[in-house]
N, C-alpha and C positions, 0 to 999 in steps of 0.2 A: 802511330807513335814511333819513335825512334828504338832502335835497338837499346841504348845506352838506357831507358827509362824503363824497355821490359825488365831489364834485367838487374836494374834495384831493385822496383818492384816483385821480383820473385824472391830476390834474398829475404829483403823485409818479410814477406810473406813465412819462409821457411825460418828467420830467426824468431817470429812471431810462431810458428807452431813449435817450435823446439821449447822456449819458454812454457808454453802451455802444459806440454808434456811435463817439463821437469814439477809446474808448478802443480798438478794433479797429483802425479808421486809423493809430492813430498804429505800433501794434504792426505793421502793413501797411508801413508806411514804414521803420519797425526791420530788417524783414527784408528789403527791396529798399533798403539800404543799401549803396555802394558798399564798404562797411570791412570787411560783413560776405557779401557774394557770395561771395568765394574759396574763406571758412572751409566755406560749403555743400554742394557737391561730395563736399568732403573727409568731411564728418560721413555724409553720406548714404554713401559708399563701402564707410566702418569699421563702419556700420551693418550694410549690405548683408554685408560680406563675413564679421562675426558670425556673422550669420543661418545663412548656407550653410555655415558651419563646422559652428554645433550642428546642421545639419539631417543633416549625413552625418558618419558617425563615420569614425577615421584607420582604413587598413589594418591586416589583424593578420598580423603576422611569425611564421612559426614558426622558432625558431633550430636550427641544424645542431650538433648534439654529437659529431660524429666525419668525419673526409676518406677517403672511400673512394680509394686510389690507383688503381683501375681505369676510375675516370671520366676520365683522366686521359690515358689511355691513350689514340695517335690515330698514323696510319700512311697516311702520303703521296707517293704514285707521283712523285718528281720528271726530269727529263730530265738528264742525267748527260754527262760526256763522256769515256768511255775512254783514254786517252793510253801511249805510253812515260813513266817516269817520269824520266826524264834534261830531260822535258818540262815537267813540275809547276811548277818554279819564273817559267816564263815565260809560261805560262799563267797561273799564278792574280794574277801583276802585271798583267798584261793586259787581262785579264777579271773585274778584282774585283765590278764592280759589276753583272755579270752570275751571279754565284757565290750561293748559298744562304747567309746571313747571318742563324739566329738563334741566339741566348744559349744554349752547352752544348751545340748540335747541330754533330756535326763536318761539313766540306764535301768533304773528300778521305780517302780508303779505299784501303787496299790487296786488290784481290780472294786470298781465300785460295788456289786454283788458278793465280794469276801473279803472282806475288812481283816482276816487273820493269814493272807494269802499275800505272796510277795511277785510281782514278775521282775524276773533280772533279763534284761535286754544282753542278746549274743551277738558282734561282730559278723557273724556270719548269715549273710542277704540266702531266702527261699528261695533264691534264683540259683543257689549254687547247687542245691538241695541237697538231702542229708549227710549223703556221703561225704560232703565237706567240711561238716562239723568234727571238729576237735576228736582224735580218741578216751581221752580222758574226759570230755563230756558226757558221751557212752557210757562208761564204764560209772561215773558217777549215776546216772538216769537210772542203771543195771542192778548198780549195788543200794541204791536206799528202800528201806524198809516202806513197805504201808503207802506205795506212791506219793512219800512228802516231796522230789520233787519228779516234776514232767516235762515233759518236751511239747510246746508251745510255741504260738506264733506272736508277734508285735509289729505294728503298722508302725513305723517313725514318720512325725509328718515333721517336716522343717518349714521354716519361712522366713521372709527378708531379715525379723528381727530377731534369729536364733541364728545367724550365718557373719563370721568373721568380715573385716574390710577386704581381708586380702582373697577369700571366695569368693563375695559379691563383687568386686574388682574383675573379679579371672571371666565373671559370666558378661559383662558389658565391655570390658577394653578384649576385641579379637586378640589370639595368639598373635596371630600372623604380625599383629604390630608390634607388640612386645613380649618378652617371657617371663620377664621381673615387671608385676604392679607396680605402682607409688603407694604404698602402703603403708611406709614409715613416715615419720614428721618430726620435727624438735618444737617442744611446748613449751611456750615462754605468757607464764599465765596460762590466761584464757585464751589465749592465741596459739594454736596453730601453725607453723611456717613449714611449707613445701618447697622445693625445687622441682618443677614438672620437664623435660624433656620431650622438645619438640613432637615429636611423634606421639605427644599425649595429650598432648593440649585438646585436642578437640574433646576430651572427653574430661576438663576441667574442672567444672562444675557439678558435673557427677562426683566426679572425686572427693573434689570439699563438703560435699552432703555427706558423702557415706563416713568421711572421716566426721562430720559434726554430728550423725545421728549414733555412730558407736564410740563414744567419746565426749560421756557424757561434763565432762570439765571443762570443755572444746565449747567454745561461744563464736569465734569464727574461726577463717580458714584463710590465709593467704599466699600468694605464691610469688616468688618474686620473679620479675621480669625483665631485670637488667645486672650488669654486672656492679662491684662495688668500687666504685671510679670516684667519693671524696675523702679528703682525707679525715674525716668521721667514721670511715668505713660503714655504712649507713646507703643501702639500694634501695633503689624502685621495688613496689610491688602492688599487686592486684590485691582485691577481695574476690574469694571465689567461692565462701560462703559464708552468709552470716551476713550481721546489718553492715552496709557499705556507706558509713555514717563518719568516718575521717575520725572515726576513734579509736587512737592506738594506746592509749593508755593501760599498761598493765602492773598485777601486782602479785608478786610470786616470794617465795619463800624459801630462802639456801642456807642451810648451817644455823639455823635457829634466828634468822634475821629478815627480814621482809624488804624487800628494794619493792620500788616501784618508777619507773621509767616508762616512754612514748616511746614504744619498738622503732616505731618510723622515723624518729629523731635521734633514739639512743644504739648505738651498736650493742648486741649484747650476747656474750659466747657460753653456755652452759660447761662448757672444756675448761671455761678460766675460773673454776670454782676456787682452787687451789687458790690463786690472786686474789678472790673477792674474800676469802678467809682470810688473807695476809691484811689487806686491807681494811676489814671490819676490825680487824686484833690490834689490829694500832690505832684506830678511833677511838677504840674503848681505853684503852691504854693495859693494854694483855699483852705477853710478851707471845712475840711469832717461835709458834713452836712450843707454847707452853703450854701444860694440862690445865683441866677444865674441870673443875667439881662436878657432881652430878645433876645437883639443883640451880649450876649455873650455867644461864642462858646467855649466850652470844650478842651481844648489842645493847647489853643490859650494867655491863662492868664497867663503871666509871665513868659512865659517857649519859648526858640527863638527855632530855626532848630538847632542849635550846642548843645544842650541839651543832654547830655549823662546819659545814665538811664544802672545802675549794677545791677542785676538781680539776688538775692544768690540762688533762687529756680530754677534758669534755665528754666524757664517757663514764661506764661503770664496769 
């Protein structure tokens, strides 16, 4: 090649690296920019935290399709105090908060051999043993006359049907998945409605049993499974206990008045009592805000059975 060609060539070359330089700097400066440091952290984080997501996949759940009542089943030595029973009433005023207090387990027994004898069940488990009862327990045992009362033992047996939702809950849904049961529900009628949270679902149908077996008002159980996307405000949902028979028909009772509405076609919010009072008050022809006799009943004031009620919201 010619001299004259090397030596554009080299210029080009050196104008083309000089460019580069300045345009790296400047992109240097872009990034140690005070506007733009905050955002950094953050981006790096959601990177970060990506990564480790796709690198380890979620737990896998296997769900429970039946409650064995035998697991259920649990029998605990408690410390007791034998009494006359002319004694009972003053004692367990007394000593409430030293007395055995859970849900459906009773705390005083009559022995079948002394019909004139009381046992009062004590908080306090034989495994702790004496020294851990109460000192004013002592001192009561010490100071009564005639050994009217003793110190005693009592077996507590529990089982599936003496045990709250939210115990039998704790003993089939693992910690490790959650720390808060589904325990709660809003009752509209006969029905049941849950919101379940992914990480529960597998254990769905357990859930709706225990809520239909301790709740005895409860005829089914459903959960909803989609968000509320018409403008009926009105979602998808499952049956997850109970007959699975497309009948949503309910009938429930608020302020002295009885609705009855298809949950699955009618929206319908227990929050908006306040409205469906305003509402009934003007059907009847009652002023909103006005008092009520005592003998009068809500839905009953001026307003017969042939009363037709237009609805522009499509709702209740």
């Amino acid at each position: 090649p010619s001299p004259i060609k090397v030596i554009v060539v080299v210029i080009l070359c050196f104008v083309t690296s000089l460019y580069m330089l300045r345009s790296a700097a400047a992109f240097q400066n872009l990034i140690l920019s005070p506007r733009l440091l905050p955002i950094l952290p953050t981006t790096t984080t959601t990177i970060s935290r990506m990564s480790s997501s796709s690198e380890s996949s979620p737990p896998v759940f296997h769900p429970v399709s039946s409650l064995d009542p035998d697991m259920f089943k649990e029998e605990e030595e408690h410390y007791s105090l034998t009494i006359k029973k002319q004694l009972t009433g003053k004692i367990m005023s007394s000593y409430k908060q030293l007395l055995l207090n859970k849900p459906k387990v009773r705390n005083v027994h009559t022995p079948a051999s002394s019909p004139d004898l009381r046992v009062i069940v004590l908080s306090t488990l034989t495994s702790q043993g004496a020294a851990s009862l109460d000192p004013s327990i002592s001192k009561l045992i010490s100071d009564s006359p005639d050994d009217d009362v003793k110190l005693s033992t009592h077996t507590v047996a529990s089982t599936y049907s003496d045990m709250t939702v939210d115990s039998v809950l704790r003993r089939v849904i693992p910690e490790s998945v959650t720390t808060e049961v589904p325990s709660s529900f809003e009752s509209v009628g006969h029905i049941a409605h849950v919101n379940l949270r992914e990480n529960v679902l597998p254990w769905k149908f357990i859930i709706g049993k225990v809520l239909l077996d301790k709740n005895h008002h409860i005829t089914k159980v459903v959960n909803k499974v989609g968000q509320i996307s018409t403008e009926f405000r009105t979602f998808p949902m499952e049956v997850i206990a109970g007959p699975d028979d497309n009948n949503f028909e309910v009938k429930l009772k608020e302020g002295g008045v009885q609705f009855c509405l298809d949950f699955e076609k009618v929206y319908w919010n227990s929050k908006l009592q306040y409205e469906h009072r305003r509402l009934v008050d003007r059907i009847a022809g009652v002023e909103h805000g006005g008092a009520h006799k005592k003998s009068e009943k809500r839905g009953d004031v001026a307003c017969s059975n042939s009363t037709v009620v237009a609805d522009v919201m499509a709702g209740i």
